[in-house]
C-alpha positions in Angstrom: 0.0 0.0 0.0 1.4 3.4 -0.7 0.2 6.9 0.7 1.3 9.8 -1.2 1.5 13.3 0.2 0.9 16.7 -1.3 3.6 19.8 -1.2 1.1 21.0 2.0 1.1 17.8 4.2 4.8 17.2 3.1 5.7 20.9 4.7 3.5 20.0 7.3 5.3 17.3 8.5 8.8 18.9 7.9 8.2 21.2 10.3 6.6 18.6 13.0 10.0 16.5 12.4 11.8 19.7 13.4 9.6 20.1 16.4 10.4 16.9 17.8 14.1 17.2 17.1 14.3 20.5 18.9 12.5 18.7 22.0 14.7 15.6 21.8 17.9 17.8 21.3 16.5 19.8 24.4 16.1 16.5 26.3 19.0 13.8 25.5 22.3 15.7 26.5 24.2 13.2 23.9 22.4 15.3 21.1 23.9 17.9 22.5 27.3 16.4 23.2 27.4 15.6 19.5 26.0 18.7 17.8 23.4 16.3 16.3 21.2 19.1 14.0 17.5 19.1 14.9 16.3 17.8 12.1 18.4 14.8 11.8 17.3 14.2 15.3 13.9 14.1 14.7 14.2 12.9 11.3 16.1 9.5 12.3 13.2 9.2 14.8 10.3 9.2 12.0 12.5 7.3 9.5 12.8 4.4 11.8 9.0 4.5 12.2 8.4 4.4 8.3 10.5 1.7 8.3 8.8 -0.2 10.6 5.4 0.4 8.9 6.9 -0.9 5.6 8.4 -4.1 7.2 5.1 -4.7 9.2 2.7 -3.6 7.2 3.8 -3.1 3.4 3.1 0.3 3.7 5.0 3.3 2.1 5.1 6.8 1.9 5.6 9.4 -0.7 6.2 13.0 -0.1 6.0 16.0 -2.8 9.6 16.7 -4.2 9.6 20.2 -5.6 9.4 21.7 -2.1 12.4 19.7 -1.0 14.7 20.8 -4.2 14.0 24.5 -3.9 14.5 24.7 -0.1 17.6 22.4 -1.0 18.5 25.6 -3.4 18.1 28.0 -0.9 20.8 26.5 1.0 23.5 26.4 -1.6 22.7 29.7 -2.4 23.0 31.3 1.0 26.7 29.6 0.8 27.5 31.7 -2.3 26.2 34.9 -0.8 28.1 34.7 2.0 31.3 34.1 0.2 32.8 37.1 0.4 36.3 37.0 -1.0 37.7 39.9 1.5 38.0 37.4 4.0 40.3 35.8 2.5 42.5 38.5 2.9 40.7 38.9 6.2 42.4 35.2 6.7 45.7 35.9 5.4 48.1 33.2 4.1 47.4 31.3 7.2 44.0 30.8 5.5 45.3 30.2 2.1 47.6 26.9 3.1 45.2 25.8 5.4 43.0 25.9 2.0 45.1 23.6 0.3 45.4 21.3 3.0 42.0 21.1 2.8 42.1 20.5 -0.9 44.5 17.4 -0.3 42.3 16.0 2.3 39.0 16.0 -0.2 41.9 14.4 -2.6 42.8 11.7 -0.1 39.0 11.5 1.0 37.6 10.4 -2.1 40.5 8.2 -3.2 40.0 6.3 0.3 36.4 5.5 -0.3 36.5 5.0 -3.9 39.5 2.5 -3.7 37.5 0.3 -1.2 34.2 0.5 -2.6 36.1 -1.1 -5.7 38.2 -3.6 -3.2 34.9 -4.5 -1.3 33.0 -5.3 -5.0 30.8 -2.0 -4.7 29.6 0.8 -7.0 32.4 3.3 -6.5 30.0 5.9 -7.0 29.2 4.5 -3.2 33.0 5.1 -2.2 32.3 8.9 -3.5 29.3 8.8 -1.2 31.0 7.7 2.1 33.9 10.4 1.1 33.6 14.1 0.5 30.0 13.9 -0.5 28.5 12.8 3.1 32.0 13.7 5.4 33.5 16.4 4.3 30.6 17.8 2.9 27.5 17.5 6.1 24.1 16.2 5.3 23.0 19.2 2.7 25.8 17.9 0.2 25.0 14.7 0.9 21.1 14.8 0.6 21.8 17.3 -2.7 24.4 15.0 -4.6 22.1 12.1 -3.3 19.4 12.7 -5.5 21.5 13.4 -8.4 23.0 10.5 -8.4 19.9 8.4 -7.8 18.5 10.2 -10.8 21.8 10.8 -13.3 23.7 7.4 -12.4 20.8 5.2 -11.1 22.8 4.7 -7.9 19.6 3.5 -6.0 19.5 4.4 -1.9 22.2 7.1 -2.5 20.2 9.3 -0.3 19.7 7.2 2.3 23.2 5.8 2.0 24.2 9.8 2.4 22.1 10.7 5.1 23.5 7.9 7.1 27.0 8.1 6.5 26.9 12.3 7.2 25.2 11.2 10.5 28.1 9.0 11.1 30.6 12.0 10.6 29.2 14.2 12.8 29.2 12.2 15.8 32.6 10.5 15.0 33.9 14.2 14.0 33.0 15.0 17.6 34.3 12.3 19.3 37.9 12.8 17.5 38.7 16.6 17.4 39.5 17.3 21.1 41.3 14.0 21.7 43.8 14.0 19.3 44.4 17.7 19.3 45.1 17.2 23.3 47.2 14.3 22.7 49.3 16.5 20.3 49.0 19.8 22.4 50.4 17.2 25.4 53.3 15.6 23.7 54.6 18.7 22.2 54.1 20.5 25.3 52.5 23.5 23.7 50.2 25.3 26.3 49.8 24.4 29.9 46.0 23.4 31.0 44.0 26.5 33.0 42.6 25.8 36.3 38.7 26.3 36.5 39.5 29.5 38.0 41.1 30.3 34.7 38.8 28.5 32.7 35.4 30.1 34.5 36.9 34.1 34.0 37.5 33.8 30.4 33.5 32.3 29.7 32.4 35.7 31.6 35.1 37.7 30.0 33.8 40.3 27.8 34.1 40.0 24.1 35.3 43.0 21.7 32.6 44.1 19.2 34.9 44.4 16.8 36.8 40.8 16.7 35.4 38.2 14.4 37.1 35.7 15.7 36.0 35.9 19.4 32.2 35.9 17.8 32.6 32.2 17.1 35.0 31.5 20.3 31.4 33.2 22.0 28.7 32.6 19.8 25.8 33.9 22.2 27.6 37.6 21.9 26.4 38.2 18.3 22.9 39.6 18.2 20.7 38.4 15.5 18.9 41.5 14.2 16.8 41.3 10.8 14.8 43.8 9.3 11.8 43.6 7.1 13.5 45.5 4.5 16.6 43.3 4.9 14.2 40.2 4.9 13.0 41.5 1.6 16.0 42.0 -0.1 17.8 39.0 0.9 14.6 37.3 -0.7 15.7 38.9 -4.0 19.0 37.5 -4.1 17.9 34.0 -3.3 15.2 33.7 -5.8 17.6 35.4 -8.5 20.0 32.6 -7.8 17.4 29.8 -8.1 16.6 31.2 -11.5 19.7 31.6 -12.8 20.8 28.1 -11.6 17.7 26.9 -13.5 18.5 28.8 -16.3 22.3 27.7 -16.5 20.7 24.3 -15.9 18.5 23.9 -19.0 20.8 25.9 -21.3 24.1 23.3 -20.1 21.8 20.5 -20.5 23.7 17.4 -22.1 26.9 19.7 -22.6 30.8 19.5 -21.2 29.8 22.0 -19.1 26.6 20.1 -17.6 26.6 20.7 -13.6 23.5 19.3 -11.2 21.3 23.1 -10.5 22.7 23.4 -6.8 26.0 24.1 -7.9 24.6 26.6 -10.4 23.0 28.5 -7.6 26.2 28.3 -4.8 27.9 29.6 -8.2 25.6 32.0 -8.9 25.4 33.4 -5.0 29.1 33.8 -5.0 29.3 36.4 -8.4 26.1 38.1 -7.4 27.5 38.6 -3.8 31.2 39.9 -4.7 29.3 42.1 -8.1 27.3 43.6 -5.0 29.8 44.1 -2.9 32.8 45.2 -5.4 31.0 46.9 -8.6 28.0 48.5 -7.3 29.2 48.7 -3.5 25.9 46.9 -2.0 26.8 45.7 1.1 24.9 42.1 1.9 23.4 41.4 5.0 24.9 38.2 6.5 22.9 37.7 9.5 19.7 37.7 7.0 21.4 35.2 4.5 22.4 32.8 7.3 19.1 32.4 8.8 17.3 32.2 5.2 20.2 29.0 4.6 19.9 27.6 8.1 15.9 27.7 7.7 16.7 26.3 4.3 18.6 23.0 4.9 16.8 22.4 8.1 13.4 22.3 6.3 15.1 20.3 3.5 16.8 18.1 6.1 13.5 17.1 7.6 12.0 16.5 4.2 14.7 14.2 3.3 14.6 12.3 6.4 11.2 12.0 6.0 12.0 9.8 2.2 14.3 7.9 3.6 13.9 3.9 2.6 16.3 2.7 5.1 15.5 -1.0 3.7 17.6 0.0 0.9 20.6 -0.1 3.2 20.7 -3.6 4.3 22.9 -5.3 2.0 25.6 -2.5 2.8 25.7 -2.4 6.0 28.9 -4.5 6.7 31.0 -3.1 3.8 29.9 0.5 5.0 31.4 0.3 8.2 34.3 -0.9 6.6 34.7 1.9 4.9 34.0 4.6 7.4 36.3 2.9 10.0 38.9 3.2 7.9 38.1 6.7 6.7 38.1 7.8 10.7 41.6 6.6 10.9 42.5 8.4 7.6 41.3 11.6 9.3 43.2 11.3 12.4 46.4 10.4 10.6 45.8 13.0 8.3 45.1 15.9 10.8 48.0 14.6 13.0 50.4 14.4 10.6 49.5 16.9 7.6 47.4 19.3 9.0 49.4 19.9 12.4 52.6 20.1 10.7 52.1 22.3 8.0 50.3 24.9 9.6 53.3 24.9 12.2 53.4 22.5 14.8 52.5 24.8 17.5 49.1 25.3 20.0 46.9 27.3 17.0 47.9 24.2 14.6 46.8 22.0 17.3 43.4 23.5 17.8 43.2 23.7 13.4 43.7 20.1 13.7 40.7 19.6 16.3 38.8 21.8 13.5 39.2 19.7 10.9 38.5 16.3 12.1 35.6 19.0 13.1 34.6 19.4 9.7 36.5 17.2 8.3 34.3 14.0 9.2 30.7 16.3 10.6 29.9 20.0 10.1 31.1 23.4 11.0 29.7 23.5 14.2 31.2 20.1 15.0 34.7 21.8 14.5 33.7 24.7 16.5 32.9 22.8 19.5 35.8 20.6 19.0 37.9 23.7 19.3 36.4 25.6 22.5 36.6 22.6 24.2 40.4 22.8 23.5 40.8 26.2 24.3 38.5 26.6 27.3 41.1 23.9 28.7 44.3 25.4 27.6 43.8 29.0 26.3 42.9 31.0 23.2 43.5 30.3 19.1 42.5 33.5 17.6 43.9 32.6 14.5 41.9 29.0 14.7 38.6 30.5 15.3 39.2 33.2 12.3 40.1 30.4 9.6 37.6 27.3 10.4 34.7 29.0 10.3 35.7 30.8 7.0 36.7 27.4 5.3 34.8 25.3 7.0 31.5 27.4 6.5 31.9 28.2 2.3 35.0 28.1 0.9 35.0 23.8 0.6 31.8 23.5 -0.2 32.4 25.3 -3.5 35.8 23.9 -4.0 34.0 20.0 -2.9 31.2 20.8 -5.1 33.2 20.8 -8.3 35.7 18.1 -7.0 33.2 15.8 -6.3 31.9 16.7 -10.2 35.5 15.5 -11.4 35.6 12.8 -9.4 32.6 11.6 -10.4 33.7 12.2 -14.5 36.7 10.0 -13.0 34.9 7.2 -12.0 32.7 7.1 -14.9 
């Protein structure tokens, strides 16, 4: 039997999978722990419960698609509109090698899973899938390229198989960071551990207005104001970036050039943010565009979850956990031996370190709670909390997103 729902009931029960991650978050301190996003939370819960119905009861469920896509654009595009190529200088050449670090990694990321999805007998689109795609690249990527290569490559369960593995990261990403960059910070005797006297003056110390950094070390000190003029606008820019990714879409249809429509509109976001900002000198409200994205990919998150057909996994589940076992040790090698030695062996390269296996295996915020709990034990990385958040947050996404396009060229 199969129950199909319209684009109302679908948003409908988006937001009711939001609800109840927001009250399981709120109640299960693990969630927490983990940086576990709402709607993943909630969204595992109801997936679990469609899967039941279908193993019991032969039921399934179908939920309207368009809603999903667009709110799926939304997010990509609010990644291009915050890409504002000043803070790179912002980030110096600190940021730029730490750039190219990154670069290897998605490099040695991909390779890793491709290599034993091939060893293990397995599509190696499926090694792309528990690489960059899913770890490097969060649930949105994964849920995004998930559907393309259902669709494009008839890799069936690619969805599911994403959301799954990106769940994975995130809670492996936040059980690695702090650990290993400890160990190092230990071994190479870079900063001596604060008391809690320490420790409890510098979570009430106050934080300069003017330091980006610091607004990340204390995220409740930046004030979320939004205007409904600002609301407006931002509105603009995202619905010109839909349509000119859907435009760029249909015209690059069956061409060299043929990219999936999200890319289009990440690429689109960044030349209409930097043309605003550098030819006409239209400054961009962040604040508005972050919420707008956030909104974005958690109402696309939930939808996702909600069309998961976690039957589809079965036959992978052992060779899956091959793989991701393996790429957790990749990581930690990767950030103990690459990523704290070229960006200098010292305490900020240490707390970097904790930021990518951050990011590296989960999310952003995964990298920045990896990091304050290094430096609410041993001190301030101002230089740490400047250049995760700005690579972590934009810069590899665009980068991934094309990689992942070569990659898969590569493979096929």
């Amino acid at each position: 039997m199969h129950i199909q729902f319209s684009a109302y009931y679908t948003l409908i029960l988006a937001v009711l999978v939001l609800l109840l991650g927001k009250f399981l978050v709120q109640r299960i301190r693990v969630l927490r722990d983990f940086n576990i996003p709402e709607p993943v939370a909630g969204g595992l819960v109801v997936a679990a419960i469609v899967f039941a119905l279908h193993e019991i009861l032969g039921l399934t469920l179908g939920f309207e698609g368009s809603l999903q896509s667009a709110f799926m654009l939304v997010f990509f595009s609010s990644i291009g509109l915050g890409a504002n190529f000043a803070k790179l200088r912002e980030g110096g050449l600190g940021l730029v090698i730490f750039l190219m670090v990154i670069v290897l990694f998605i490099v040695v990321q991909n390779s890793v899973g491709i290599g034993l999805a091939m060893a293990l007998g397995l599509d190696p689109l499926i090694g792309l899938v528990t690489g960059t795609i899913t770890l490097l690249g969060g649930h949105g990527t994964a849920g995004a390229w998930g559907s393309v290569l259902e669709n494009q490559y008839g890799l069936t369960g690619a969805t599911t198989l994403g959301i799954a593995c990106a769940t994975f990261g995130l809670v492996i990403g936040g059980l690695l960071g702090g650990p290993l960059a400890k160990r190092l910070i230990v071994r190479h005797q870079l900063a001596a551990q604060r008391s809690d006297h320490e420790q409890q003056a510098q979570a009430v110390a106050a934080v300069p207005e003017d330091s980006q950094a610091t607004a990340f070390e204390h995220p409740s000190s930046a004030p979320r104001l939004i205007t409904a003029d600002a609301a407006i606008e931002t509105l603009a820019l995202f619905a010109g970036c839909l349509a000119i990714a859907e435009f760029m879409t249909n015209i690059t249809k069956d061409t060299a050039i043929q990219l999936p429509t999200f890319v289009w509109a990440l690429g689109t976001g960044v030349v209409l943010r930097n043309t605003l900002d550098y030819i006409f000198g239209v400054k961009v409200f962040d604040r508005a565009i972050d919420v707008f994205g956030n909104a974005g990919l958690s109402i696309y998150l939930a939808m996702a979850l909600l069309s998961l057909k976690l039957w589809e996994l079965t036959d992978l589940a052992a060779p899956l956990m091959v793989i991701l076992a393996v790429q957790t040790v990749v990581m930690a090698l990767y950030a103990a031996f690459i990523t704290f030695r070229i960006m200098g062996k010292n305490y900020d390269a240490a707390v970097l370190a904790a930021g990518h296996c951050g990011f590296g295996m989960g999310a952003t915020p995964t990298a920045v709670a990896n990091m304050q709990a290094i430096t609410n034990q041993y001190g301030p990385s101002h230089k740490a909390f400047l250049i995760v958040p700005l690579v972590g947050a934009f810069f590899i996404d665009i980068i991934n997103a094309f990689m992942i396009q070569g990659f898969i060229y590569f493979v096929r």
